[in-house]
PDB file of N, CA, C and O in Angstrom:
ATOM      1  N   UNK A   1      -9.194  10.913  21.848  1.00  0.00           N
ATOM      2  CA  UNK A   1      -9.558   9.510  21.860  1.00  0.00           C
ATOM      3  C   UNK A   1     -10.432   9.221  20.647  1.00  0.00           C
ATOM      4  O   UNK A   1     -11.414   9.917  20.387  1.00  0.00           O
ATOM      5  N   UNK A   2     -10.103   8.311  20.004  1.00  0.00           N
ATOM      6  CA  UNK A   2     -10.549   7.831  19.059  1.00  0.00           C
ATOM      7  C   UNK A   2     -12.329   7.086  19.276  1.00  0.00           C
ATOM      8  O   UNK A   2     -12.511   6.265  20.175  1.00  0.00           O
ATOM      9  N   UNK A   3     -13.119   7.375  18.641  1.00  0.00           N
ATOM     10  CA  UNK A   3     -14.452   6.956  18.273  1.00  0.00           C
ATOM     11  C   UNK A   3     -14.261   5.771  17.415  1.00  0.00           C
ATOM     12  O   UNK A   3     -13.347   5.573  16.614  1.00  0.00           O
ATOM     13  N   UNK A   4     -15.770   4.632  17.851  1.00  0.00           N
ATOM     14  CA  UNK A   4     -15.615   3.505  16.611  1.00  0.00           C
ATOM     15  C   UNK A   4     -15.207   3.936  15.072  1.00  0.00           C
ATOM     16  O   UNK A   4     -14.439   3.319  14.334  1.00  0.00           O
ATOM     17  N   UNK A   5     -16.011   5.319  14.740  1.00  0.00           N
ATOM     18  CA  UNK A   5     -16.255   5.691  13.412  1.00  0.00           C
ATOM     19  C   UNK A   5     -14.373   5.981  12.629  1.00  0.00           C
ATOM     20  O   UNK A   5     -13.811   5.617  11.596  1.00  0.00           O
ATOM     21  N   UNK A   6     -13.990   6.797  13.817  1.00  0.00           N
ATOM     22  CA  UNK A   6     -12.967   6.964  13.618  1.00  0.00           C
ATOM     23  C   UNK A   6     -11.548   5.742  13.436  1.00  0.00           C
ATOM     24  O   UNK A   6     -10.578   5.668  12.682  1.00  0.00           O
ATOM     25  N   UNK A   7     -11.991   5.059  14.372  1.00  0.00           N
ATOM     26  CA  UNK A   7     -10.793   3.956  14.160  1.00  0.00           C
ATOM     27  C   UNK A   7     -11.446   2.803  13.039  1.00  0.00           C
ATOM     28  O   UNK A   7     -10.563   2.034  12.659  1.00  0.00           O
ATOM     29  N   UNK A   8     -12.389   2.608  12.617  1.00  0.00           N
ATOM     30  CA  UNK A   8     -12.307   2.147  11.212  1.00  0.00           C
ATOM     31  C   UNK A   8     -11.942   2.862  10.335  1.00  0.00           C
ATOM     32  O   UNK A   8     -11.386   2.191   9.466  1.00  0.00           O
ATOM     33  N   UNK A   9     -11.976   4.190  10.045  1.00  0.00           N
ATOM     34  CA  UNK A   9     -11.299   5.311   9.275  1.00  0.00           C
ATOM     35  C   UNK A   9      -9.678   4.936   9.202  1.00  0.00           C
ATOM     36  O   UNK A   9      -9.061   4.548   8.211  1.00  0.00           O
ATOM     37  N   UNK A  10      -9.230   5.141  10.396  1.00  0.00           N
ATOM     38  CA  UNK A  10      -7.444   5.080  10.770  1.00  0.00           C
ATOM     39  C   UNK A  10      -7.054   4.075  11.149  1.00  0.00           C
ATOM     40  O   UNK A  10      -5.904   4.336  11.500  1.00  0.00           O
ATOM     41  N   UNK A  11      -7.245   2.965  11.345  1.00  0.00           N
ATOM     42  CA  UNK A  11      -7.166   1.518  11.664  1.00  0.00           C
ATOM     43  C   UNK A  11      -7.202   0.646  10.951  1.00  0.00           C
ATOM     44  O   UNK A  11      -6.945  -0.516  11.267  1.00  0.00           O
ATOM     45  N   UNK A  12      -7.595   1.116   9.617  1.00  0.00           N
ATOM     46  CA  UNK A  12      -7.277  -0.370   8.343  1.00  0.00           C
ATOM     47  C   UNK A  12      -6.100  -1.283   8.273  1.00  0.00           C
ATOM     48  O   UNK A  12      -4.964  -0.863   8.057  1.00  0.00           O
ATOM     49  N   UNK A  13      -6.414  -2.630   8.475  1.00  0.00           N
ATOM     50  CA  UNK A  13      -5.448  -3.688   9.060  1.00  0.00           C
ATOM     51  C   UNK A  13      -5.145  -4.261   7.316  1.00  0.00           C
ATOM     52  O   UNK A  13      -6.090  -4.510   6.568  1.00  0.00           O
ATOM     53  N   UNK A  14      -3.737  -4.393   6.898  1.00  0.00           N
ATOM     54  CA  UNK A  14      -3.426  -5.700   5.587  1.00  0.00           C
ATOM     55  C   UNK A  14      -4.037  -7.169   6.148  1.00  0.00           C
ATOM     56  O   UNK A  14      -4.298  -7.548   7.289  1.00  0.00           O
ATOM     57  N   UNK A  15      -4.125  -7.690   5.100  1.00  0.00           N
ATOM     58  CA  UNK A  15      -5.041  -9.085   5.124  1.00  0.00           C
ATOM     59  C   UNK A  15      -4.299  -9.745   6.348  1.00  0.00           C
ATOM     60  O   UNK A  15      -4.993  -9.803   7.363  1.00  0.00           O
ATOM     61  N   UNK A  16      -3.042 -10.247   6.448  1.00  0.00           N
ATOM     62  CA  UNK A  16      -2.077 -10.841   7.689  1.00  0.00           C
ATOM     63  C   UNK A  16      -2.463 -10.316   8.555  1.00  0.00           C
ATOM     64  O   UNK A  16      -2.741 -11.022   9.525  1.00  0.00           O
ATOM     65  N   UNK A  17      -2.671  -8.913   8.658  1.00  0.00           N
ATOM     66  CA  UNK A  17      -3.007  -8.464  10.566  1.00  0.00           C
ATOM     67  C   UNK A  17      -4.501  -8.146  10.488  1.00  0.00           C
ATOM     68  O   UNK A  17      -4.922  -7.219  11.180  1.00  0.00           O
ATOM     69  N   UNK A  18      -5.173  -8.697   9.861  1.00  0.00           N
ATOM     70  CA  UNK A  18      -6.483  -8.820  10.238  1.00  0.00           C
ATOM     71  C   UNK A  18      -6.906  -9.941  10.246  1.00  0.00           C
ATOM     72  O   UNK A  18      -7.952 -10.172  10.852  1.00  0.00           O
ATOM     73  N   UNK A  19      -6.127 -11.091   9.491  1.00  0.00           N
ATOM     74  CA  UNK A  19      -6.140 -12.725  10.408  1.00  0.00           C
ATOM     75  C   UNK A  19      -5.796 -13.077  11.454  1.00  0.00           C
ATOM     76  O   UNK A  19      -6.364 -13.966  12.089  1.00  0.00           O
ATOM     77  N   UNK A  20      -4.522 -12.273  11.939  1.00  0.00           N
ATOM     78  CA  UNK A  20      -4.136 -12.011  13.220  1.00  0.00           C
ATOM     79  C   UNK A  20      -5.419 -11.745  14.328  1.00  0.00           C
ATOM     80  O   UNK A  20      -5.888 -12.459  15.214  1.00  0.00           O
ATOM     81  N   UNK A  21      -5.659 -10.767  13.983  1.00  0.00           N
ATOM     82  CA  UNK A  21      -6.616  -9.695  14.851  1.00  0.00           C
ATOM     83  C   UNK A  21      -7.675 -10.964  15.097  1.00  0.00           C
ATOM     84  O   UNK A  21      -7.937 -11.307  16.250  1.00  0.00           O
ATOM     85  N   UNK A  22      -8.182 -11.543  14.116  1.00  0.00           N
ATOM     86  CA  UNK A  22      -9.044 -12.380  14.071  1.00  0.00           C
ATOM     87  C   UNK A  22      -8.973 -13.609  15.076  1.00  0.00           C
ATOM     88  O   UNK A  22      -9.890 -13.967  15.815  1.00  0.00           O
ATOM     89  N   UNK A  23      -7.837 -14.132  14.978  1.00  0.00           N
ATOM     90  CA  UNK A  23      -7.313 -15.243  15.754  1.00  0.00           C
ATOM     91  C   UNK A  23      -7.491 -14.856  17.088  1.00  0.00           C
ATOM     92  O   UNK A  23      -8.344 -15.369  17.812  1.00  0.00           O
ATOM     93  N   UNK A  24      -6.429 -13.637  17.580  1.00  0.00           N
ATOM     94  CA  UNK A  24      -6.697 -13.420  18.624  1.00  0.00           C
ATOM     95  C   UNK A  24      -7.885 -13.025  19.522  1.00  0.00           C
ATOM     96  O   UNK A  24      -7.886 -13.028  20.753  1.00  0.00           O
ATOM     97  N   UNK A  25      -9.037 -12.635  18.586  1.00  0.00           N
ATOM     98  CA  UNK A  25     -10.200 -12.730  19.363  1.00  0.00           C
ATOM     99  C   UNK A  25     -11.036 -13.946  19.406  1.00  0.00           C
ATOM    100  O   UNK A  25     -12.103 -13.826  20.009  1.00  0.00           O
ATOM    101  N   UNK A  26     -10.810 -14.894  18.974  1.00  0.00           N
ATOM    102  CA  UNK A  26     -11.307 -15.655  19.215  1.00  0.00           C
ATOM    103  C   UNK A  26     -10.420 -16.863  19.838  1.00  0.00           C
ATOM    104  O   UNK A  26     -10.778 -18.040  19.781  1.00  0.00           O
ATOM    105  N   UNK A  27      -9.284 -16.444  20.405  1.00  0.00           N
ATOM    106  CA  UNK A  27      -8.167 -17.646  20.592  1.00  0.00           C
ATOM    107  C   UNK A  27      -8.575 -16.955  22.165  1.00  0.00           C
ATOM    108  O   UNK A  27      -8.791 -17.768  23.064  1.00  0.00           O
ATOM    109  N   UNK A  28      -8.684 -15.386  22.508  1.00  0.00           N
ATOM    110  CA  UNK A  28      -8.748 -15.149  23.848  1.00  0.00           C
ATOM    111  C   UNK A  28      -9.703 -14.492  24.141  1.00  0.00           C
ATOM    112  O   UNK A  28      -9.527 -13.725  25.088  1.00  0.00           O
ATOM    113  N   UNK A  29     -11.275 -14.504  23.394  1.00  0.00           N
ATOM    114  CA  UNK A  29     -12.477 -14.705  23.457  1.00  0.00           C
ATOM    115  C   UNK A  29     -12.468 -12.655  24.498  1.00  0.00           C
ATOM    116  O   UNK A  29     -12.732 -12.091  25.560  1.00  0.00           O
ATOM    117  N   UNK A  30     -11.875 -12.411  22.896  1.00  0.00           N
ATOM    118  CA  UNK A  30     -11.865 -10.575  23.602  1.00  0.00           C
ATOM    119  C   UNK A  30     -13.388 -10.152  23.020  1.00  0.00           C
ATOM    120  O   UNK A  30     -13.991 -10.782  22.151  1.00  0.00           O
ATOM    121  N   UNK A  31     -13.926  -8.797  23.781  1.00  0.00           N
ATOM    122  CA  UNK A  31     -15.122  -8.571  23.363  1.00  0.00           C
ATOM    123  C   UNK A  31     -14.712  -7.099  22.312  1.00  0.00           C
ATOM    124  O   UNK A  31     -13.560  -6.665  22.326  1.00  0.00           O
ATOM    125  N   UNK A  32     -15.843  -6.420  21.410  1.00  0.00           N
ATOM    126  CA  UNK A  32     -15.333  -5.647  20.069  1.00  0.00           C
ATOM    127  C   UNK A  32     -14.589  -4.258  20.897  1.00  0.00           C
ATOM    128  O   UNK A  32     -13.838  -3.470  20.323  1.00  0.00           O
ATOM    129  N   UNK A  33     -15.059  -4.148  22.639  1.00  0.00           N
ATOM    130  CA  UNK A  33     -14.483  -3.331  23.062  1.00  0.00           C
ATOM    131  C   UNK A  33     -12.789  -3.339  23.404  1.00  0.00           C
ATOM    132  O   UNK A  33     -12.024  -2.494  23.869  1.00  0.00           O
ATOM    133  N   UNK A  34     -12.624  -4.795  22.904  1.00  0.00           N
ATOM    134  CA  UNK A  34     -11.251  -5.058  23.777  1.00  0.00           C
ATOM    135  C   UNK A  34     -10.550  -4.994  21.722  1.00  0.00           C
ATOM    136  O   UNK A  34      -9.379  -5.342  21.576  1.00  0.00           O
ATOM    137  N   UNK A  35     -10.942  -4.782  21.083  1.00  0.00           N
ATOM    138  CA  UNK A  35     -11.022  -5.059  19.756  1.00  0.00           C
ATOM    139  C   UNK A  35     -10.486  -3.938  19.648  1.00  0.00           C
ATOM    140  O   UNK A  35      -9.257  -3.883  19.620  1.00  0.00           O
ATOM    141  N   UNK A  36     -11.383  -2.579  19.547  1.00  0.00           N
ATOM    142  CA  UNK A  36     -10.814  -1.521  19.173  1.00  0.00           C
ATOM    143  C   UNK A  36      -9.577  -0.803  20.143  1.00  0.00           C
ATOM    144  O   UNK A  36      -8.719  -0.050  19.681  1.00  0.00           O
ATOM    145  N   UNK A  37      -9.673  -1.175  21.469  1.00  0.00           N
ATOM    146  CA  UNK A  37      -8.645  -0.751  22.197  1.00  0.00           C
ATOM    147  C   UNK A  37      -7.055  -1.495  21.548  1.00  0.00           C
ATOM    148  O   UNK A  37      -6.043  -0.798  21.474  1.00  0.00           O
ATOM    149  N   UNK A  38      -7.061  -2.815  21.166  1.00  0.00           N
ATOM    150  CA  UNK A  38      -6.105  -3.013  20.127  1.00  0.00           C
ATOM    151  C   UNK A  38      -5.831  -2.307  19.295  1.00  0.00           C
ATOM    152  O   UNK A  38      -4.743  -1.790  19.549  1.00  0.00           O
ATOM    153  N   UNK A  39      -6.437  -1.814  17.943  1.00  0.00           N
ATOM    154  CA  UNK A  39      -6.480  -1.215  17.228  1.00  0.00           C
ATOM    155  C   UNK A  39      -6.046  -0.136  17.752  1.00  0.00           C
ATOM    156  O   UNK A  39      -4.862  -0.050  17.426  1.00  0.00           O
ATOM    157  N   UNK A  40      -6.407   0.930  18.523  1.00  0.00           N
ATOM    158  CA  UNK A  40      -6.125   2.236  18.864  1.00  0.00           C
ATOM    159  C   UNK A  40      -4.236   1.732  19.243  1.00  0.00           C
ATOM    160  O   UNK A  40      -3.233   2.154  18.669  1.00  0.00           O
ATOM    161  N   UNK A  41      -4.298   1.040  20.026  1.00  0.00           N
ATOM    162  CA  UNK A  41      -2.724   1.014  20.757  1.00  0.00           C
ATOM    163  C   UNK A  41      -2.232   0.538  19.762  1.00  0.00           C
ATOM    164  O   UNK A  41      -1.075   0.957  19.754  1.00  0.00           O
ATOM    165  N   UNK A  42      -2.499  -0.505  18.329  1.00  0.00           N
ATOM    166  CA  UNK A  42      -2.015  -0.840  17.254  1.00  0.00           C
ATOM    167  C   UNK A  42      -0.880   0.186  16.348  1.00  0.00           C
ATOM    168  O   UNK A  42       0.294   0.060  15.999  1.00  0.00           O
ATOM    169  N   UNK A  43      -2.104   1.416  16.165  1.00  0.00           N
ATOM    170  CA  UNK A  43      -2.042   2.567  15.426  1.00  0.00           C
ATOM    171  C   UNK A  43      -0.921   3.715  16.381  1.00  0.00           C
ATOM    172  O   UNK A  43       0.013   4.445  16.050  1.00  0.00           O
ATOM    173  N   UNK A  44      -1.472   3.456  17.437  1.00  0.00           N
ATOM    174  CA  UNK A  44      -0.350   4.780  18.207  1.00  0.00           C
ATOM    175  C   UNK A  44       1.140   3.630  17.491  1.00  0.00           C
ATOM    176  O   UNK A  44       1.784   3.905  16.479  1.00  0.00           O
ATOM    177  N   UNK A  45       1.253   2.952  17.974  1.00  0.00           N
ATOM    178  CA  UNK A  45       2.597   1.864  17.949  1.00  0.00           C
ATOM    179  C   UNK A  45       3.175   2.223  16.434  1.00  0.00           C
ATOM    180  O   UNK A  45       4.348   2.456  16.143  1.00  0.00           O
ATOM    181  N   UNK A  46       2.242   2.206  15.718  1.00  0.00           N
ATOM    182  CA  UNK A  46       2.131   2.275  14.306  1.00  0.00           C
ATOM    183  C   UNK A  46       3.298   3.918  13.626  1.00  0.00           C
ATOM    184  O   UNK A  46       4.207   4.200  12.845  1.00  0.00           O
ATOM    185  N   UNK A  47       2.431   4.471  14.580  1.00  0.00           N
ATOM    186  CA  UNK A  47       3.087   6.389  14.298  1.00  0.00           C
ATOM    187  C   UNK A  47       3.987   6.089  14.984  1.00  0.00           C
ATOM    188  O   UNK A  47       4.846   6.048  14.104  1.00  0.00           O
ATOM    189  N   UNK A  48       4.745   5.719  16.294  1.00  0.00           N
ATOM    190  CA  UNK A  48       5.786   5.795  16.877  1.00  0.00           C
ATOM    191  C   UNK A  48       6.952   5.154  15.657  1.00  0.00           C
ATOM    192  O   UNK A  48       7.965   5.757  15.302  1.00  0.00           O
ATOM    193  N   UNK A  49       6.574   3.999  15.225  1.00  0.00           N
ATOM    194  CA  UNK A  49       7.531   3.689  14.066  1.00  0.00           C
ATOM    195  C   UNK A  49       7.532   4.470  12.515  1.00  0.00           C
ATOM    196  O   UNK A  49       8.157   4.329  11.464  1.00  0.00           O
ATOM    197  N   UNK A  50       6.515   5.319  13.000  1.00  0.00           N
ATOM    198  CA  UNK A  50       6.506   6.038  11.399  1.00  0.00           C
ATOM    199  C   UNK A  50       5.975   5.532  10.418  1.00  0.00           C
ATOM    200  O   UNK A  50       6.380   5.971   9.342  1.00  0.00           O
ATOM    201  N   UNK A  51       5.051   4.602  10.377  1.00  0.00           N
ATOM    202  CA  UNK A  51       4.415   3.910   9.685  1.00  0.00           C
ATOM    203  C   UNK A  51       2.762   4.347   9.346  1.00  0.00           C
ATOM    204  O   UNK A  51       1.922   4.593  10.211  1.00  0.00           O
ATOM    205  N   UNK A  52       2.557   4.370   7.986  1.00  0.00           N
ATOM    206  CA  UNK A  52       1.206   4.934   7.485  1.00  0.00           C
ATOM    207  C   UNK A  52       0.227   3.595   7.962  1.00  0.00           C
ATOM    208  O   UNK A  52      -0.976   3.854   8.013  1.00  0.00           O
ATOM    209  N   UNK A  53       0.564   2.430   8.255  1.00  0.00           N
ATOM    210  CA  UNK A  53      -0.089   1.497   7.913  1.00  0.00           C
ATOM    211  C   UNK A  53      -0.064   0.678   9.175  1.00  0.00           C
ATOM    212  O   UNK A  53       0.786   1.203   9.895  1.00  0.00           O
ATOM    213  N   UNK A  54      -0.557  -0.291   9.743  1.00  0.00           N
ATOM    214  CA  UNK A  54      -0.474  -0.456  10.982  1.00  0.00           C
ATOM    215  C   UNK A  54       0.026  -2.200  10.577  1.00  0.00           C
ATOM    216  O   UNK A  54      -0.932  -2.961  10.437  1.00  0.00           O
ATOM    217  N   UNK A  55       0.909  -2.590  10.462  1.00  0.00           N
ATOM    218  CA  UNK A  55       1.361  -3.622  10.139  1.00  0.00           C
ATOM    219  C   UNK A  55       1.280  -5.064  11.427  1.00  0.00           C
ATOM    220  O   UNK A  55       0.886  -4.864  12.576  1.00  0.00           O
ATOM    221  N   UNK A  56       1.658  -6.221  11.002  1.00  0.00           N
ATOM    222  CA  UNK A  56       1.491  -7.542  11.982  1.00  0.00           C
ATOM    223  C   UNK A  56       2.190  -6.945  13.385  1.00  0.00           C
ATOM    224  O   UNK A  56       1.594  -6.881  14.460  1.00  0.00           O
ATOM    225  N   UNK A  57       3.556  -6.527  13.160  1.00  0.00           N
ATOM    226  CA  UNK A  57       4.676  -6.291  14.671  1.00  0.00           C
ATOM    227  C   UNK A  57       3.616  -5.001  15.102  1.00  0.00           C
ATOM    228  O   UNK A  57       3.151  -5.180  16.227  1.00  0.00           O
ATOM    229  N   UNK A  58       3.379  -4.371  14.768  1.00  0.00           N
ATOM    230  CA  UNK A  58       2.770  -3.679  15.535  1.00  0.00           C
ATOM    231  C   UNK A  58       1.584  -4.028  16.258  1.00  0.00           C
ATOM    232  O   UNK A  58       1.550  -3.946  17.486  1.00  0.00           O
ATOM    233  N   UNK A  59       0.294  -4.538  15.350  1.00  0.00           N
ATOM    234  CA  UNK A  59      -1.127  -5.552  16.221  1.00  0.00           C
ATOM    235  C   UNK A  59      -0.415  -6.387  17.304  1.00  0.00           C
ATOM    236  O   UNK A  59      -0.997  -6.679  18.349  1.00  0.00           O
ATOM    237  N   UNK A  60       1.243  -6.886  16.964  1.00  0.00           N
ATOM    238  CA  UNK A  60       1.407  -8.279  17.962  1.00  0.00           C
ATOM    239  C   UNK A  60       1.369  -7.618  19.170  1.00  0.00           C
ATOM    240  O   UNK A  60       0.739  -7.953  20.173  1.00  0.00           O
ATOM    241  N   UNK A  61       2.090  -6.648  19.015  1.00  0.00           N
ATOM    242  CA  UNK A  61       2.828  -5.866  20.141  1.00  0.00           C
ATOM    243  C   UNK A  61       1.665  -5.376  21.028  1.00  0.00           C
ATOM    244  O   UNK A  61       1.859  -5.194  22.230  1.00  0.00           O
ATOM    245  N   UNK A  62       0.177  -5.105  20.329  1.00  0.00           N
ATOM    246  CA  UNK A  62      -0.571  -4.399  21.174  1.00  0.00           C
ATOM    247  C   UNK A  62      -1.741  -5.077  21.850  1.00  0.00           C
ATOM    248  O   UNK A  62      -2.489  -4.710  22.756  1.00  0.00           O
ATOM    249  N   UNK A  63      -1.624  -6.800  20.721  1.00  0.00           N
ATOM    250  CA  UNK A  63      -1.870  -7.496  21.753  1.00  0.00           C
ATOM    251  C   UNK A  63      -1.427  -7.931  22.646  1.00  0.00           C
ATOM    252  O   UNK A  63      -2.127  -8.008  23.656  1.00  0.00           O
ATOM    253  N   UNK A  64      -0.100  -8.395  22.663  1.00  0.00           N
ATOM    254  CA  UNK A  64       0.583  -8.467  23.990  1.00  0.00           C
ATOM    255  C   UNK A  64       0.531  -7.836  24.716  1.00  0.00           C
ATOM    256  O   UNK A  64       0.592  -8.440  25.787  1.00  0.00           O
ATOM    257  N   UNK A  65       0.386  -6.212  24.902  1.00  0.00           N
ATOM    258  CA  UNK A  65       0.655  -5.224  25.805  1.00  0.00           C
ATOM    259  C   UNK A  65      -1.269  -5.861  26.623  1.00  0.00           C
ATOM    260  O   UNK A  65      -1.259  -5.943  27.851  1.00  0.00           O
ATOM    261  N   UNK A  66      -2.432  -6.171  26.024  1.00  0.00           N
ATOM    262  CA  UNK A  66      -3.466  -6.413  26.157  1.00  0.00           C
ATOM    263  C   UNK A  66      -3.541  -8.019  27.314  1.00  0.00           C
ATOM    264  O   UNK A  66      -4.320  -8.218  28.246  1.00  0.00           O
ATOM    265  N   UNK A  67      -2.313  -9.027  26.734  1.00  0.00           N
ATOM    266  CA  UNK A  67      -2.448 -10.115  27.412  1.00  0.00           C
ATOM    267  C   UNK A  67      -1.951  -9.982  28.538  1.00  0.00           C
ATOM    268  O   UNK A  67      -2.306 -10.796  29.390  1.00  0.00           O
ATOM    269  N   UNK A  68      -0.837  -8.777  28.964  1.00  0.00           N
ATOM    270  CA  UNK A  68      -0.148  -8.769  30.115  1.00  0.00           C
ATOM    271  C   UNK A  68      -0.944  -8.025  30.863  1.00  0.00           C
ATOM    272  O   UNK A  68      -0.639  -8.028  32.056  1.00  0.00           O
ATOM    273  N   UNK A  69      -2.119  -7.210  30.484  1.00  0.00           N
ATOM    274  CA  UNK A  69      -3.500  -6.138  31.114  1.00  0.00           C
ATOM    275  C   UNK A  69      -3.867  -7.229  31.698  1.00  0.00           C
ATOM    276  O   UNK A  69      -3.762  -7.438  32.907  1.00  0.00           O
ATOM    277  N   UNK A  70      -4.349  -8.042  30.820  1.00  0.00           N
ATOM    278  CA  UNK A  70      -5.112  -9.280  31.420  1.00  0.00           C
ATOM    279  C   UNK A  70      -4.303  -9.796  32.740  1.00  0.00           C
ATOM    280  O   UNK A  70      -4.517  -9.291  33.842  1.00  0.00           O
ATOM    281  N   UNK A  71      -3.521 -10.662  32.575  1.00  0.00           N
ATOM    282  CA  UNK A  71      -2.987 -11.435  33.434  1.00  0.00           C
ATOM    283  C   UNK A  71      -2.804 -11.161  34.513  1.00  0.00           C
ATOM    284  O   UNK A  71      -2.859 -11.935  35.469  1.00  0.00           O
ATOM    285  N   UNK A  72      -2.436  -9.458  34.543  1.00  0.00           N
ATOM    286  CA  UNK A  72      -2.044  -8.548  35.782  1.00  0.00           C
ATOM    287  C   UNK A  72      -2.928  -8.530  36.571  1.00  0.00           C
ATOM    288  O   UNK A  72      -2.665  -8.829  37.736  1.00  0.00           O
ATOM    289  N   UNK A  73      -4.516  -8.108  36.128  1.00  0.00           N
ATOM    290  CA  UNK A  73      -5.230  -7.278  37.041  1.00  0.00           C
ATOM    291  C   UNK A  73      -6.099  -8.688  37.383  1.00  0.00           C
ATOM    292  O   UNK A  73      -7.064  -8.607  38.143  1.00  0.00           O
ATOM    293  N   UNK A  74      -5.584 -10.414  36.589  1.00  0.00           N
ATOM    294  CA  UNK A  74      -7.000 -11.344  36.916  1.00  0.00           C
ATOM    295  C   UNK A  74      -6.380 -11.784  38.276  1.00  0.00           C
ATOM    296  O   UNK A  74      -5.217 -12.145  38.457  1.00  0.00           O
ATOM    297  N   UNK A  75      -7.462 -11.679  39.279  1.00  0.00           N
ATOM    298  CA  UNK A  75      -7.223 -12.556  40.354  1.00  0.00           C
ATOM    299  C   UNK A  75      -7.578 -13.821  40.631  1.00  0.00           C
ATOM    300  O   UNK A  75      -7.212 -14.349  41.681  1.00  0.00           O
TER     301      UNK A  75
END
């Protein structure tokens, strides 16, 4: 499991998916813990496609996987 220190290390977002990233925390008022758990599921998503770089389809994807966490468990 990845550490803060570490996922700023392996988690560097291009300018587009870190406006992204941006939006979405403040469009669904996530806290920096719900931040890096993106990032981490960003990056796994990232290696599954073989990718050095963690690109937009991948952040979308791991926020979504994050909005459907949400929705599921709110009563």
């Amino acid at each position: 499991k990845m550490r803060p220190p570490q996922i700023r290390r392996h988690c560097r977002l291009p300018s587009d998916a870190e406006q992204l990233m941006k939006n979405a925390m403040e469009d669904m008022g996530l806290s920096a813990r719900a931040h890096d758990k993106i990032l981490r599921i960003g990056r796994t998503i990232a290696d599954l496609a073989d990718s050095e770089q963690i690109q937009v389809a991948h952040l979308s994807e791991a926020i979504n996987y994050r909005t459907l966490d949400r929705s599921y468990w709110q009563v």
